[in-house]
N, C-alpha and C positions, 0 to 999 in steps of 0.2 A: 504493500500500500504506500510507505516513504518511496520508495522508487517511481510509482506513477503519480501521485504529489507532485517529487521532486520534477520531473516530466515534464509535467502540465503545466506547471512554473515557468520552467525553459522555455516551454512551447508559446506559451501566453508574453513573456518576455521579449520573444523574437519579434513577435507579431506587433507589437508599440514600438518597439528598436524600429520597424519597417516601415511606420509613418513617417511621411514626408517624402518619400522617396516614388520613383514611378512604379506603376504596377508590377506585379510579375508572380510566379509560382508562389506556392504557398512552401515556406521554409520550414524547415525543421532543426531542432540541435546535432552539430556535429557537424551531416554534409548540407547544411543550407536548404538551396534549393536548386543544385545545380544536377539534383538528379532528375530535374524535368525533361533536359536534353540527352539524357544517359550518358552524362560523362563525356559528351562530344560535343564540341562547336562544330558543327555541322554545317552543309547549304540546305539541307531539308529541314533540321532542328531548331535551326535560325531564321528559317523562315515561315514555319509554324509556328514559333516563339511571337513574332512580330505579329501574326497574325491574327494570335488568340489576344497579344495584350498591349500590341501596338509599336509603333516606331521606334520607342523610346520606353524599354520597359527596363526592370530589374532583375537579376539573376543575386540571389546569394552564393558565394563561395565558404563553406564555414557559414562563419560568423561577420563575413564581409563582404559588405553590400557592391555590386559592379553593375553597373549603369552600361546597358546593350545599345548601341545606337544602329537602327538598319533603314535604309534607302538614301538615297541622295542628299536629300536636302537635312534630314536625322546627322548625317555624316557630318557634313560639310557647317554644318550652325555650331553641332558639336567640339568640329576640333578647330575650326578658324573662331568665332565667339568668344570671348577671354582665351585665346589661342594659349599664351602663359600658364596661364592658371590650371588648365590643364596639361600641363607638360611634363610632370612627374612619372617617373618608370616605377613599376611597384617593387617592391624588396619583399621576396618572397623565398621558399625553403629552395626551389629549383636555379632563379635569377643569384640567389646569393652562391650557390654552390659552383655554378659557372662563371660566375664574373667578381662575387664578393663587392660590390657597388663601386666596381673599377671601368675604365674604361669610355666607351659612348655610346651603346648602344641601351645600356639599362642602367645607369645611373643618374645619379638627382644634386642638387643642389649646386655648389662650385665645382665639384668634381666634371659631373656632366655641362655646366657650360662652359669651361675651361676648355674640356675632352675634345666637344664638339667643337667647338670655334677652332680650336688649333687645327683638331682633324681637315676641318675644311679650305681655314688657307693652306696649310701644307699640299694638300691634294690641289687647288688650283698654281701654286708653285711650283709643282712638279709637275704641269702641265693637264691637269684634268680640264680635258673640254680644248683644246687646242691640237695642235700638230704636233706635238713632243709626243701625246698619246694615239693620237691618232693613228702613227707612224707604227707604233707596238701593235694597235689592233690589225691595221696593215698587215702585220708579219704574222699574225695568229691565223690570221684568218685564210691566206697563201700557205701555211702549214693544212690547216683543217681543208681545203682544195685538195691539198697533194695525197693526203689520207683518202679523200673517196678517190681522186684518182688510180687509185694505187687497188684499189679493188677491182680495178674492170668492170663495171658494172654489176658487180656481184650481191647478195641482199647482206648488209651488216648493221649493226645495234653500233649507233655512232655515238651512243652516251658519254663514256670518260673521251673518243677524244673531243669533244665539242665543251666537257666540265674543265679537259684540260686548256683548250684555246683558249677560252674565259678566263681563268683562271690563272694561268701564265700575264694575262693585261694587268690584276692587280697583281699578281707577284713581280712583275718591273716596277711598280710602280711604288711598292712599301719594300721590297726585299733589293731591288736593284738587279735581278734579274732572272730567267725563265728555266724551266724543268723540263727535260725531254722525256718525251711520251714512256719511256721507259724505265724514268728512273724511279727504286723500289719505294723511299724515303715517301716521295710525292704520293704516288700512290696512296701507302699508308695516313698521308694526311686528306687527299679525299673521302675514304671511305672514316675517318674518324667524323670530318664534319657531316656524311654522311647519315651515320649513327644518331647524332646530335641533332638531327633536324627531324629524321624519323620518331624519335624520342617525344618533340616536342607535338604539340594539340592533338595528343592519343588519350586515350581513358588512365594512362599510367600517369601522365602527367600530370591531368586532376587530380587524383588517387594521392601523389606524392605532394602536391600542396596542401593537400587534406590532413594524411598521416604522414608526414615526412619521417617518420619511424622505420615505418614499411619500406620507403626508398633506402634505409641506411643498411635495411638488414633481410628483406624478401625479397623485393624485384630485381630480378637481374639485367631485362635492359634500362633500368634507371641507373643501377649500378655499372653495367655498359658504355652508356653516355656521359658516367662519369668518368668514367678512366680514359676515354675516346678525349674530353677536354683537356684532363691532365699530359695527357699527349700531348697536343696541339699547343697546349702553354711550354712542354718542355721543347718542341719543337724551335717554336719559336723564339726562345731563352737563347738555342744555339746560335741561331740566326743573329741573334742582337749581342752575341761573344764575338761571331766572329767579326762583327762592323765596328766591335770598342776595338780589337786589336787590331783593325786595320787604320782606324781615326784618322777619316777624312772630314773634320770639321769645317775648315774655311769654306769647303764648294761641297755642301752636302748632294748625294746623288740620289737619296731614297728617304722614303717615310720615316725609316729606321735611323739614318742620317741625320735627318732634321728633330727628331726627337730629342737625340741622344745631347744634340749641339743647345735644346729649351733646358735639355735637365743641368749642364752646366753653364746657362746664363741666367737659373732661376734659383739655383743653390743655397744662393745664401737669402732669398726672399721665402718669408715666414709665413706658413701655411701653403705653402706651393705645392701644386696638385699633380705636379713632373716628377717621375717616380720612374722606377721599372717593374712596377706592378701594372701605374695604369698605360704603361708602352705596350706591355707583354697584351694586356686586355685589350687596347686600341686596336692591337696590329688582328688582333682575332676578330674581333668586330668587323676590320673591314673586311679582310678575307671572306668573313663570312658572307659578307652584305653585297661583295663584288665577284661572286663565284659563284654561288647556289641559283640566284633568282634568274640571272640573265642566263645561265645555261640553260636551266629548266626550258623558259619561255622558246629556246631556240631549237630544243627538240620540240614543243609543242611549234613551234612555228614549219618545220619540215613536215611534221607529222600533217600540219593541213593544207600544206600542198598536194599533198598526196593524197588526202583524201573530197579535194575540191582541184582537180587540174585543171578545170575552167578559168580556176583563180590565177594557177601558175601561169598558164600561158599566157594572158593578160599582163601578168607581172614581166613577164620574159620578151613579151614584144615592146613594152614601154623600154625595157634597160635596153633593148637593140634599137630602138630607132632615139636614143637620146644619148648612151654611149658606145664610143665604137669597142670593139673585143678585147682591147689591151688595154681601153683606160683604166687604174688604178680608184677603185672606189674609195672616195673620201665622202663626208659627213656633209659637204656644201652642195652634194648630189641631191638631198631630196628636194632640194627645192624646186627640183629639173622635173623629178620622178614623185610628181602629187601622188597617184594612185598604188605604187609600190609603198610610201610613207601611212598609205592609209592599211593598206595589208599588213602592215607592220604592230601598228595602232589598234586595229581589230582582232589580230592573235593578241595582243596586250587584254584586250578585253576581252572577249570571250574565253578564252584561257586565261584568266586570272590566277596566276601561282599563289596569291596571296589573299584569306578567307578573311582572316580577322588581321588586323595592327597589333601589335605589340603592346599588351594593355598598358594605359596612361592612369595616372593619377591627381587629382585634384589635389595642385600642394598648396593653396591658400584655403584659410579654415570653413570658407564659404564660397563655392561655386555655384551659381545660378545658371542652371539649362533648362529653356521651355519652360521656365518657373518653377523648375524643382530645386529646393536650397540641399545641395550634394557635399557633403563633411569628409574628407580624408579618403574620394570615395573611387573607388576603380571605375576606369572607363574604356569601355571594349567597342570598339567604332567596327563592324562588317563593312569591308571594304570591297568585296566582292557583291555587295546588292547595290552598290553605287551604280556598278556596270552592269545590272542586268533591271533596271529601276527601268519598270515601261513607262513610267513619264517621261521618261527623257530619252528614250531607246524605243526607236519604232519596233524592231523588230529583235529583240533582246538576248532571243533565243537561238537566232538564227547566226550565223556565218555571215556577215555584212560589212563590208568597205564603204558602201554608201553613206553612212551618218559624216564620215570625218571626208567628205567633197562636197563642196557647193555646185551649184548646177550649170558652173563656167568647168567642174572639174577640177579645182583649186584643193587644195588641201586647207581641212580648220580644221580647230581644235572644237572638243566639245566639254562645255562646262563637267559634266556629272563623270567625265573621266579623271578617275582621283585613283589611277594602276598605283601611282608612286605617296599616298596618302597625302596629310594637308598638315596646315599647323606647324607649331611650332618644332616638332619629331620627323617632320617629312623624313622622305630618304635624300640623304647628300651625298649620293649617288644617281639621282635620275639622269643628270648629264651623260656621265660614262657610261650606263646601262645604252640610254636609245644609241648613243654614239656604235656600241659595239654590236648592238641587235640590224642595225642598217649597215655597216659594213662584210659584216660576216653573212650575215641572209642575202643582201644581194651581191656577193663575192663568188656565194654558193650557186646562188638562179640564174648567174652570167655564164654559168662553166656547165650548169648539167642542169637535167630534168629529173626530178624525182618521183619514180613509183615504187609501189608497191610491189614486194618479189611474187614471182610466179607462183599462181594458184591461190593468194590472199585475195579473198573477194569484196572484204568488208573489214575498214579500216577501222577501230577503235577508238575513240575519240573521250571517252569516258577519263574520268581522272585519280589517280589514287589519293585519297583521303592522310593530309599528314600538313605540318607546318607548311610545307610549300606545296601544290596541288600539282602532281605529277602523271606526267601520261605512264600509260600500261608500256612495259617495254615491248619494243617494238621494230621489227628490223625495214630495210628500204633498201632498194637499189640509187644508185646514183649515175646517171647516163652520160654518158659525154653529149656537147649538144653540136 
């Protein structure tokens, strides 16, 4: 009888804890009420979420309340509106285990805007967004050519080397320089940040912000992704040994360079956020943030060529009658190639690799959304219903180039396209991302046709459910053209 007492107490508890706040399931002690979507941020669960309780509803985690934002305009009010005030990363059992509030990707207060700002002029001093990069994607992208070349037409699964193209641009760009297709080391550090990404927006992942007990001492791939990070931190530790003993300070030539040159011009300044903890965490961050998305989206972007060849050859006749066979694609091309820029934009959206943001937090003690006053409170913005938002998407579901050309055939942009988020968190990387997705896709559609290998009749298009939304593996030919 004390036990259901005690209970109903809790239970009665939660439920006043819960005013004020927007709608949502009905919470209980312990797991919240985030057992209304089973444990999974979902595009089905999040969108029956929305629909039982609206744009802007509640989910408990625990005993902490997180504020759902879904469709376009939910989005966009959400994280541009006191853009600030929500800008806070949550510190949670999983975020602390892999970054420990280091870094820029989940951290808060000086830390993170120190992280970020530096991250970002560094990356445009080392040429993010100009020719110095360009040049690198250039050369990845003439590698990734030479690899389907080199199959003769044959059908292959061209995932690591298209993670490793990508993936080589920021490793010029923080390490100073690139990994051939073969070496083991490499290897090993994809399939770790591999591990890490599959880990994360699974049922485990819930589970282990719930009982972070159970992640210390039952799951083993929570345990998995943890030893997969401490990898990738020791990894990178060597990397940042071998750049102190080589100290090229005057004319830094990499991320690691210029860091190394903030943490002994910041030394003796008290409280400075220059460290080789939050270097080691940086340099993981962007790895992370400049490897995983833009390969993903570039196997979803061959994958729907092939299975829309209407589309390719549209794309294939614009790049031949606007460049001749040898020119060198550069980034100042779409402006030539409206309709290839919009095929680009449209895999962006319709393939959306990314469901939800990276929850934020409300770090001022009062945040007002839509009139709900939000305390200390999680904000989880679906950034994949921005792009499929029939107010703003005629045809949402479909495979469509048409929204992003006016009807001269020009290329625009269209508001409720938020691929790269909003606010103050956006990615500081959209630059380099579209940069590399337009010179390696049309690098690719200049040199071959891609189909389907013999006897595939029906092309998969469906996506695997996981931090980033990934297609079913999948093999192709590539044809000389």
């Amino acid at each position: 009888m004390e036990l259901f007492i005690c209970s109903l107490l809790q239970f009665l508890k939660l439920q006043w804890k819960s005013r004020g706040f927007p709608p949502g399931p009905t919470l209980f002690p312990i797991i919240g009420s985030i057992w209304w979507i089973n444990f999974r941020a979902d595009h089905g669960s999040l969108k029956k979420l929305a629909k039982t309780f609206g744009n802007i509803c509640t989910l408990w985690l625990g005993h902490r309340p997180m504020v759902v934002l879904y469709g376009f305009q939910a989005v966009k009010d959400g994280l541009t509106i006191n853009s600030e005030d929500v800008s806070g990363r949550l510190q949670t059992y999983v975020f602390n285990r892999m970054a420990n509030g280091k870094g820029i990707l989940v951290s808060n207060g000086l830390i993170g805007k120190h992280q970020r700002c530096f991250g970002i002029g560094t990356l445009r001093k080392l040429g993010m967004g100009n020719k110095r990069v360009e040049r690198g994607i250039q050369t990845e992208a003439s590698y990734l050519v030479e690899f389907f070349r080199d199959q003769d037409g044959r059908a292959v699964d061209h995932s690591f080397p298209t993670v490793h193209a990508v993936s080589n641009v920021i490793c010029a760009v923080v390490f100073g320089h690139r990994f051939s297709l073969e070496d083991a080391t490499f290897r090993q550090l994809i399939e770790a940040y591999n591990c890490i990404v599959a880990f994360g927006n699974s049922y485990l992942y819930y589970m282990c912000e719930i009982f972070p007990w159970a992640a210390e001492h039952l799951l083993g791939p929570a345990q998995k992704a943890s030893f997969s990070c401490d990898f990738v931190h020791s990894f990178i530790k060597q990397e940042i040994k071998s750049h102190s003993e080589r100290c090229i300070m005057d004319e830094p030539e990499d991320f690691i360079d210029c860091y190394l040159d903030q943490i002994e011009k910041t030394k003796n300044i008290l409280n400075s956020t220059f460290d080789e903890d939050n270097m080691v965490q940086s340099v993981f961050d962007l790895f992370l943030g400049g490897s995983e998305s833009t390969a993903t989206t570039l196997r979803w972007a061959l994958l729907h060529m092939v299975a829309y060849p209407d589309i390719q050859e549209k794309v294939q006749k614009e790049l031949d009658a606007v460049l001749s066979p040898s020119h060198l694609i550069c980034y100042e091309d779409r402006k030539k190639l409206p309709y290839t820029n919009a095929v680009i934009h449209e895999i962006m959206r319709f393939s959306s690799i990314i469901l939800i943001t990276i929850p934020r937090e409300a770090v001022k003690d009062t945040t007002v959304i839509f009139g709900h006053e939000l305390k200390g409170t999680i904000i989880m913005a679906n950034i994949d219903s921005t792009l499929f938002d029939p107010e703003y998407w005629e045809t949402p579901h479909q495979f469509n180039p048409a929204p992003f050309l006016d009807k001269n055939g020009n290329f625009v942009t269209q508001e409720a396209f938020l691929a790269f988020s909003a606010g103050h968190r956006m990615c500081l990387g959209e630059v380099l991302a579209k940069m590399e997705l337009f010179i390696i896709f049309c690098s690719l559609l200049q040199t071959f046709k891609f189909t389907a290998p013999e006897g595939v009749k029906e092309v998969n298009t469906d996506f695997i459910f996981g931090s980033t939304m990934k297609p079913h593996p999948y093999k192709l030919c590539a044809v000389l053209r």
